[in-house]
C-alpha positions as CSV (number, residue, x, y, z in Angstrom):
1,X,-14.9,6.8,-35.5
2,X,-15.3,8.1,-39.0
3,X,-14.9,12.2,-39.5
4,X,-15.3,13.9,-42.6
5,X,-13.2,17.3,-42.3
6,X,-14.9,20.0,-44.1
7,X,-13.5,23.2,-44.3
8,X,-15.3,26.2,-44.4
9,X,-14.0,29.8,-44.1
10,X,-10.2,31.0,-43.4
11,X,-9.2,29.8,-40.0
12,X,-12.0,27.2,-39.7
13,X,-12.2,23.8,-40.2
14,X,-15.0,22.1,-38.9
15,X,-15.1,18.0,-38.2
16,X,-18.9,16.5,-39.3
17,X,-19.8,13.5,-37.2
18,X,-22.4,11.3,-38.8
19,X,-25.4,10.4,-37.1
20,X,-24.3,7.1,-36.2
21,X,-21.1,8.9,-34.0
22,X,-23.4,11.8,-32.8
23,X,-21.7,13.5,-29.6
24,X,-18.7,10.8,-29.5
25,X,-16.0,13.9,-29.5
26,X,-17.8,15.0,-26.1
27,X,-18.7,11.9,-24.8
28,X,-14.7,10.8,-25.3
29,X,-13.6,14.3,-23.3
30,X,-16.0,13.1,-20.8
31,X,-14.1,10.1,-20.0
32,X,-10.8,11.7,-20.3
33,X,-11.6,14.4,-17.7
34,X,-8.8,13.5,-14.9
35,X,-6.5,12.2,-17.6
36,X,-5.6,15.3,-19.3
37,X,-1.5,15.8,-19.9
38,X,-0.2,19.7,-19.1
39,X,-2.7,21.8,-19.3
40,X,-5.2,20.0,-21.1
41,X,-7.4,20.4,-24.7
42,X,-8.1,23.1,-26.3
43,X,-11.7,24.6,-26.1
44,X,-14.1,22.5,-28.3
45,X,-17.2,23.8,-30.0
46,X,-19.9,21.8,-31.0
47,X,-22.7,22.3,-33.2
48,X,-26.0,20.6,-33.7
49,X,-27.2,21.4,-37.4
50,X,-30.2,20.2,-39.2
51,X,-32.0,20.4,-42.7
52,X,-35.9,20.1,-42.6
53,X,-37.4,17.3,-44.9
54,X,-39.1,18.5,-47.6
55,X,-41.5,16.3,-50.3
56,X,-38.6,15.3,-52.1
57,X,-35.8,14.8,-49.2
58,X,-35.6,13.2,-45.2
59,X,-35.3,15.4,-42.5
60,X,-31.0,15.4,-41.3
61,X,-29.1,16.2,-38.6
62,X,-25.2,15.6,-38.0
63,X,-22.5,17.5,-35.3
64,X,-20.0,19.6,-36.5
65,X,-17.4,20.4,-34.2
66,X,-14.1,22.6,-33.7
67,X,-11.1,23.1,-31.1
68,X,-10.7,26.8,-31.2
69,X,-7.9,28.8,-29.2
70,X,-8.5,32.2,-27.8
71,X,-11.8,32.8,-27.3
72,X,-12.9,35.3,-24.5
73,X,-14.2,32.5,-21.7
74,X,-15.2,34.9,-19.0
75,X,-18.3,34.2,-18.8
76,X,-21.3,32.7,-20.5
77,X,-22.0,35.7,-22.4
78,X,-18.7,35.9,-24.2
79,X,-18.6,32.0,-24.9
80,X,-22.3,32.6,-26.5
81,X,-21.0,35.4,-28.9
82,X,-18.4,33.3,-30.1
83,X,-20.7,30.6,-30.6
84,X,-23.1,33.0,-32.5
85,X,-20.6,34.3,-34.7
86,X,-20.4,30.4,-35.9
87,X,-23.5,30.3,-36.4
88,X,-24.0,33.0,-38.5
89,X,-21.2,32.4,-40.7
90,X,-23.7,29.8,-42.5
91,X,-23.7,25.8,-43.7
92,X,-23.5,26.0,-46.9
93,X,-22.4,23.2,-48.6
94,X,-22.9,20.3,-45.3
95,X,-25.8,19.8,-46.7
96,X,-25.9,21.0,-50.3
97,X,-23.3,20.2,-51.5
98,X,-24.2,21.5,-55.4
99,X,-23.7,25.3,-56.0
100,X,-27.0,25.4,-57.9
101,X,-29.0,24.3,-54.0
102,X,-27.3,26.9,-51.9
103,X,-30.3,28.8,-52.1
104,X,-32.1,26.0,-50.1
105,X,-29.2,26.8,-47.2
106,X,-32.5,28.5,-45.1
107,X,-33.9,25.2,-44.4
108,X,-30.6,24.7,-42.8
109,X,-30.5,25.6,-38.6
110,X,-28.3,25.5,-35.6
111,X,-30.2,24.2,-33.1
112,X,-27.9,23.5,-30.0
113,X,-24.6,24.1,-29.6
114,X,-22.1,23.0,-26.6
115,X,-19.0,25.0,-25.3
116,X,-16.2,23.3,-23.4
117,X,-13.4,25.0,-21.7
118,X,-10.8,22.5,-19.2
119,X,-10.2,23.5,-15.8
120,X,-6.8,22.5,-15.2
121,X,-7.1,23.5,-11.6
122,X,-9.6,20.9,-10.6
123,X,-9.2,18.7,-13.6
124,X,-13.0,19.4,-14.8
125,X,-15.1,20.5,-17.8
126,X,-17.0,23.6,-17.6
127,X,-19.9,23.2,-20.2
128,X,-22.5,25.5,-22.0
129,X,-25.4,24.1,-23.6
130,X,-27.1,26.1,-26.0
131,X,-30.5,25.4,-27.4
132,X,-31.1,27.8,-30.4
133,X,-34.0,29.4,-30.3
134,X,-34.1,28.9,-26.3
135,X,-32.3,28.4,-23.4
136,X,-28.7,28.6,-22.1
137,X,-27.4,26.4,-18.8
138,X,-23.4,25.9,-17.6
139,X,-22.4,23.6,-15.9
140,X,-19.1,22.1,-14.6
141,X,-18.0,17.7,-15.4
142,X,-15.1,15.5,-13.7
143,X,-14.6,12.2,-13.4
144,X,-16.5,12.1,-10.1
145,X,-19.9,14.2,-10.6
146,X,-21.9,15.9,-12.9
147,X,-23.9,18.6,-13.8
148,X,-23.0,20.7,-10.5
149,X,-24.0,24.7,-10.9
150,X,-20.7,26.8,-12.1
151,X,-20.1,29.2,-9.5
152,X,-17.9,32.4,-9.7
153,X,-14.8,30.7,-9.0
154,X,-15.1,27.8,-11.2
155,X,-15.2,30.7,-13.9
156,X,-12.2,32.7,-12.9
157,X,-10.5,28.9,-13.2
158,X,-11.7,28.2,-16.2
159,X,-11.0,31.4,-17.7
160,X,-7.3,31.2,-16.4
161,X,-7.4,28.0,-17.7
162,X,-8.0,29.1,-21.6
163,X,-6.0,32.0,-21.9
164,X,-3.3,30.3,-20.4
165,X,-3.0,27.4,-22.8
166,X,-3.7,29.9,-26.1
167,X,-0.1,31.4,-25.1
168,X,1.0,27.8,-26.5
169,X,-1.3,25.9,-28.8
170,X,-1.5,23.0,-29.9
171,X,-2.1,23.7,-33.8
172,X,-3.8,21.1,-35.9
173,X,-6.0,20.9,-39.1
174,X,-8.9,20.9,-37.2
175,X,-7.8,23.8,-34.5
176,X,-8.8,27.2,-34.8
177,X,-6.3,29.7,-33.4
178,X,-7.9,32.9,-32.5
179,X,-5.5,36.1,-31.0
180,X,-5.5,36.0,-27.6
181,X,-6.2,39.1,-25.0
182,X,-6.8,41.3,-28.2
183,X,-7.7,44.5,-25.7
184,X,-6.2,46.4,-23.0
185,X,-9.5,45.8,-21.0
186,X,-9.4,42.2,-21.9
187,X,-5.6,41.8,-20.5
188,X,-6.9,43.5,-17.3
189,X,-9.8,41.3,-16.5
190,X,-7.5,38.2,-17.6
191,X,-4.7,39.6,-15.0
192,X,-7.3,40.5,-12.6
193,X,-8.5,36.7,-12.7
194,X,-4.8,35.6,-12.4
195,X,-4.1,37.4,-8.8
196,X,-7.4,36.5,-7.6
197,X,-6.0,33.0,-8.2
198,X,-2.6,33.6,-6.7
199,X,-3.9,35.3,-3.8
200,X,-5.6,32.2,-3.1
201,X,-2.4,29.8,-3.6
202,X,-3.7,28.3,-6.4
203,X,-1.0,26.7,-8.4
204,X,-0.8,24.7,-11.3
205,X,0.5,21.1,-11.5
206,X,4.3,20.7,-10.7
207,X,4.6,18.6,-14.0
208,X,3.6,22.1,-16.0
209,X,6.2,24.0,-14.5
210,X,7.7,27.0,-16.9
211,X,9.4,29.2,-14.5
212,X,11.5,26.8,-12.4
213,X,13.0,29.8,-10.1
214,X,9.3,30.9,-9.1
215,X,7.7,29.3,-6.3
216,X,4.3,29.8,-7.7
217,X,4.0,28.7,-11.3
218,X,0.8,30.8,-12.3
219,X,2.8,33.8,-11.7
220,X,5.6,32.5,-13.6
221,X,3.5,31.5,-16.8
222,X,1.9,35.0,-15.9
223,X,5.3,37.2,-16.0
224,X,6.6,35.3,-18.7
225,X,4.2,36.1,-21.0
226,X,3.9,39.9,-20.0
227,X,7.6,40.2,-20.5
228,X,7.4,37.9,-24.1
229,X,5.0,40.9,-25.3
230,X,7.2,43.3,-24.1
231,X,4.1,44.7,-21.4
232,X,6.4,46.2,-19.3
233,X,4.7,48.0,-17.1
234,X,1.9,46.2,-16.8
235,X,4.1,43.5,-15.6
236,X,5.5,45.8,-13.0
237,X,2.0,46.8,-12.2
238,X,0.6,43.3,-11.6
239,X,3.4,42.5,-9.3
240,X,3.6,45.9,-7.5
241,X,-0.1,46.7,-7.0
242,X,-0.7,43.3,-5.8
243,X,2.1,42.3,-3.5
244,X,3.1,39.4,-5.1
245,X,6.1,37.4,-4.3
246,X,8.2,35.2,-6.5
């Protein structure tokens, strides 16, 4: 597979995938899904980005893609205004390469994107596909079927899911690492998530296990990390409010 890194603004480095490989970084998470070791990738974002032909140059189109950390995945709402943010921080030089043809950068678009966020509690994929200007459509990918409807659950998973691998990641030239649970509010809805979860004896894999002396490990990785930012009473809180043993 060849990839040309290209790196664009502070924090970002994006991978461009030439037509010939278009979509191999998805299609190879595709057949990973089920394989995945701990708690699997980090989220990937992929954009679609073309140049219109003009008298004196072809129409192009390559991918350009990103594993970022700490992106609010909530919902499809907050995955799309990470996504836009991307987007609007310009391609510049992908395609022209020579200061003196930046101004030509207009005739450059986005014109779909994909999201993907791992599910480590059912081993899937929940994916956005973005078509700019247009639609939007989720949908959730394992091993065994495709293209099912992402229901409320699968997003409290995959949500779980994200946040819980950005308190560890995986940092690489081509990762972005974004702060994690940046607002009060943000911290509530991810801990809100996290009971839901426990409530319902959801657990994560044996092999991934933090907090040996906890019976349930998502409430072990969940303390752990309350205690590590010294959120002391919302710790207390989380356990207290919601009756939940260790």
């Amino acid at each position: 597979m060849s990839h040309k890194l290209i790196s664009k603004i502070d924090n970002l480095v994006e991978v461009k995938e030439e037509p010939y490989n278009f979509l191999a970084v998805i299609k190879q998470r595709n057949n990973m899904l089920g394989s995945f070791k701990g708690l699997g990738p980090p989220d990937l974002c992929y954009l679609v980005r073309e140049e219109k032909g003009t008298f004196f140059s072809t129409h192009k189109k390559a991918g350009f893609f990103h594993y970022v950390y700490g992106v609010d995945t909530s919902s499809p709402a907050t995955i799309f205004e990470y996504v836009k943010s991307t987007v609007a921080q310009g391609p510049c030089e992908y395609f022209c390469p020579h200061p003196s043809l930046l101004s030509l950068k207009s005739a450059i678009t986005v014109t779909k994107a994909y999201f993907s966020v791992y599910n480590h509690f059912r081993s899937s994929d929940t994916r956005l596909e973005m078509n700019f200007p247009g639609s939007l459509s989720a949908y959730s990918l394992s091993r065994y079927s495709s293209g099912m409807s992402t229901e409320r659950i699968n997003w409290e998973e995959t949500y779980v899911s994200s946040v819980l691998r950005s308190f560890a990641p995986l940092v690489d030239v081509s990762v972005r690492v974004l702060p994690e649970l940046l607002t009060h509010s943000q911290l509530e809805n991810f801990l809100k998530c996290a009971a839901a979860l426990i409530k319902r004896n959801t657990r994560l894999s044996k092999a991934n296990d933090i907090i040996k002396t906890t019976h349930n490990t998502l409430a072990g990785k969940v303390m752990s990390y309350l205690l590590k930012k010294c959120y002391f009473e919302d710790c207390k809180a989380f356990f207290e409010e919601r009756t939940l043993a260790l």
